[in-house]
C-alpha positions as CSV (number, residue, x, y, z in Angstrom):
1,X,-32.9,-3.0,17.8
2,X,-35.9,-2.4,15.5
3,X,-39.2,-4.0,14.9
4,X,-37.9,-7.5,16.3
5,X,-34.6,-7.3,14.5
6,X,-31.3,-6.6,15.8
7,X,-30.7,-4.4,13.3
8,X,-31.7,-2.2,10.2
9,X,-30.8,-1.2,6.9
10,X,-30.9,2.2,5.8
11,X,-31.3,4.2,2.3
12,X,-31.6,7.5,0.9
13,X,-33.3,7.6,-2.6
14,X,-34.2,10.5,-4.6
15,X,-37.1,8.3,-6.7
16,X,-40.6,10.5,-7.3
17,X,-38.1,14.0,-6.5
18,X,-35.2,14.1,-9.1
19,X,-34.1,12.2,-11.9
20,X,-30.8,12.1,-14.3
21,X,-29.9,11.3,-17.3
22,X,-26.1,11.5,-18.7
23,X,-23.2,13.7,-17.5
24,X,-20.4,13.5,-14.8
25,X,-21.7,11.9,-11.4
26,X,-19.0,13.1,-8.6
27,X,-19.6,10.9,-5.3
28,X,-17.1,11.7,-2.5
29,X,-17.8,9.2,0.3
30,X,-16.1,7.3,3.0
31,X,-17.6,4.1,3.5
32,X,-18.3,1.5,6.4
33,X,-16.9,-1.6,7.4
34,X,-17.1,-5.1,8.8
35,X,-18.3,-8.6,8.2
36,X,-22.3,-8.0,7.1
37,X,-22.1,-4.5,5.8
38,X,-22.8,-3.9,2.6
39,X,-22.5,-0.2,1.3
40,X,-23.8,0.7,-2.2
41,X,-23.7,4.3,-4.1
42,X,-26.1,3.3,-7.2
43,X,-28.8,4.3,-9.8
44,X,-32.0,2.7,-10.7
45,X,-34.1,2.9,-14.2
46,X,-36.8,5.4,-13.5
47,X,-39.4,3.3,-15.1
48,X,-38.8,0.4,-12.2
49,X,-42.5,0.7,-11.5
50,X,-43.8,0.1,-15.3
51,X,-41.0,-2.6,-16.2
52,X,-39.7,-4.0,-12.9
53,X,-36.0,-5.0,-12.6
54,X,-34.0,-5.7,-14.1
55,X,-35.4,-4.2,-17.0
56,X,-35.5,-0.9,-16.0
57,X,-31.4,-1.1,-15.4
58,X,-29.5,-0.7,-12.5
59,X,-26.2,1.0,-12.2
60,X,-23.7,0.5,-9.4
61,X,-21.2,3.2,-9.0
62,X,-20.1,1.7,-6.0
63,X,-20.5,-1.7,-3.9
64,X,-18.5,-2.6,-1.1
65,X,-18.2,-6.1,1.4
66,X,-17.9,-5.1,4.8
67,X,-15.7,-7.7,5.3
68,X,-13.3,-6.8,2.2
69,X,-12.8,-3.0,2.9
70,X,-10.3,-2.1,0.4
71,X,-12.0,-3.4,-2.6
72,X,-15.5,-2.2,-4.6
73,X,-17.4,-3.1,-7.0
74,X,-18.9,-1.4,-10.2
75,X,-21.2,-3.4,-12.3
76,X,-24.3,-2.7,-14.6
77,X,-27.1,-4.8,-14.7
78,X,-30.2,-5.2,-17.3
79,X,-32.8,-7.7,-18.5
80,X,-32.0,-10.0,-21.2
81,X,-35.5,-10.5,-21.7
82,X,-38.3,-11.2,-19.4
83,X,-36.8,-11.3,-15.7
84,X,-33.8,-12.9,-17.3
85,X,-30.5,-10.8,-15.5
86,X,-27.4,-9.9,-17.0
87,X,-24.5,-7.9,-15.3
88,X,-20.7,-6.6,-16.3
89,X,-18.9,-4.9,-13.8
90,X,-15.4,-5.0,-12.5
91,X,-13.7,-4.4,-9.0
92,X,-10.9,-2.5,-7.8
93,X,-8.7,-3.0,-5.2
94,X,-6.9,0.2,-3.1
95,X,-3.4,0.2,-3.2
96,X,-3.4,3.2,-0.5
97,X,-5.4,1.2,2.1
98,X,-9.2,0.6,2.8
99,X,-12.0,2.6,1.7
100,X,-12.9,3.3,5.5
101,X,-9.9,5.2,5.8
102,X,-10.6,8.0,4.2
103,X,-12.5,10.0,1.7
104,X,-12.6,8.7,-2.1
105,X,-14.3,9.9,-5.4
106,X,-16.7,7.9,-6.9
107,X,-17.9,8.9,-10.1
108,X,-20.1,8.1,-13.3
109,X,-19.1,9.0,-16.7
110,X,-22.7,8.5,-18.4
111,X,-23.0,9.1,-22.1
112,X,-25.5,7.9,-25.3
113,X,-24.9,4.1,-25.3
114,X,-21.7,4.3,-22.8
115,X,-21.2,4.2,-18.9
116,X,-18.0,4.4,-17.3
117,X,-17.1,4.0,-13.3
118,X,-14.0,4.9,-12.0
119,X,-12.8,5.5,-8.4
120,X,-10.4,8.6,-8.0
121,X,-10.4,9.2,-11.6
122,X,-9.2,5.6,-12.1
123,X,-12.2,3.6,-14.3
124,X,-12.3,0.8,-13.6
125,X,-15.8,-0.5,-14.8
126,X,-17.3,0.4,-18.4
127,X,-20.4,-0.6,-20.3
128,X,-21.5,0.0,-23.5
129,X,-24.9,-0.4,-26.0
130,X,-22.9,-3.0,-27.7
131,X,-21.4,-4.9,-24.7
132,X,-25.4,-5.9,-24.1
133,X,-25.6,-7.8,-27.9
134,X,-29.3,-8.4,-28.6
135,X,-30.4,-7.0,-24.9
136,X,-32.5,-4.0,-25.0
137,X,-30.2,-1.1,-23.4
138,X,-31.8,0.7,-20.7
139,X,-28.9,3.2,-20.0
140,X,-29.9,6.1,-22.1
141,X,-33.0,6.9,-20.1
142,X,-33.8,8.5,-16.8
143,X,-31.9,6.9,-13.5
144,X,-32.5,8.2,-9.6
145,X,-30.0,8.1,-7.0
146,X,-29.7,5.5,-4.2
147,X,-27.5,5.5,-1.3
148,X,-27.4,2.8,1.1
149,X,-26.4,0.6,3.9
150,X,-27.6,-2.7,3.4
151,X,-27.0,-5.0,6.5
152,X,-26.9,-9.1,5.7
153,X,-27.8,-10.4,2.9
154,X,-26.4,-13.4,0.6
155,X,-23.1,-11.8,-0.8
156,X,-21.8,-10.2,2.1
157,X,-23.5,-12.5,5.0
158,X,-24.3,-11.6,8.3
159,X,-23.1,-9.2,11.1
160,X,-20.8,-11.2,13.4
161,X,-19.2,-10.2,17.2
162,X,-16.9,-8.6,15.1
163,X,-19.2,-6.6,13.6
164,X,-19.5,-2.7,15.4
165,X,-22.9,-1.1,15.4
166,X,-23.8,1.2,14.3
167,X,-22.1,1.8,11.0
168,X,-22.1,5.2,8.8
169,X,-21.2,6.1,5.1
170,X,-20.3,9.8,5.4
171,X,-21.3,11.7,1.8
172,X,-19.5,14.7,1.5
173,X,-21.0,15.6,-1.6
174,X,-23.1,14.5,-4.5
175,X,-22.3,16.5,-8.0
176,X,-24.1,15.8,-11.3
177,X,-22.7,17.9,-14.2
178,X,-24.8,18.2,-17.0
């Protein structure tokens, strides 16, 4: 209980300390669970504060529905012009179980006019200059890191009384190689 609310959402961002721009991105993470959660490993267009979003990019290495634990999401978003919102992405589904379970590898292959996301070496998502036609690509600039634990929301809905509190995504590490 926080501020009036029953609960609280929770982020780590590395905005206005250090930004990247291309190379391997190695996430190992085990993420949270149940019906309201809503994990996300992700990137944001450095320049968010002159262009707003979705022109400034955004890049999901990693979403995840509480109430679908063996399944994420990696999708890429930009501006088609204007506040006008594209996105490709993919998901993928674990054969070995749910991503709660234990520890997986998230990563980012990030390169001039390309972005791939795989899971476990596995891609499973990839974008390139091309796939955004006329769209101005906002991938080959500076990104910063956010991790987070979003709780409710419109895609994966609210907490319910199946829903324990309180929840953790454990990072084991964080590797940019450049």
């Amino acid at each position: 209980s926080f501020g009036g609310s029953n609960y609280t959402s929770a982020r780590m961002i590395t905005k206005g300390k250090k930004v990247f721009k291309f190379g391997r991105i190695d996430i190992r993470a085990k993420m949270p669970k149940g019906q309201g959660i809503w994990p996300a490993l992700w990137m944001l267009g450095n320049n968010i504060d002159a262009v707003s979003w979705p022109t400034c990019g955004e890049i999901d290495i990693l979403e995840l529905l509480g109430h679908e634990p063996n399944k994420i999401y990696g999708t890429l978003h930009w501006s088609t012009g204007g506040s006008n919102h594209a996105s490709k992405g993919s998901s993928f589904i674990s054969t070995t179980g749910s991503y709660d379970q234990q520890f997986h590898v998230y990563s980012l292959i990030w390169k001039q006019d390309v972005v791939k996301v795989l899971v476990d070496d596995v891609e499973f998502t990839q974008v390139t200059k091309a796939d955004l036609g006329a769209a101005t690509y906002p991938f080959n600039a500076d990104f910063f890191f956010i991790f987070n634990i979003a709780v409710g929301g419109n895609w994966p809905g609210v907490p319910n009384t199946t829903t324990e509190f309180p929840q953790r995504m454990v990072v084991d590490y964080l590797r940019v190689f450049q």
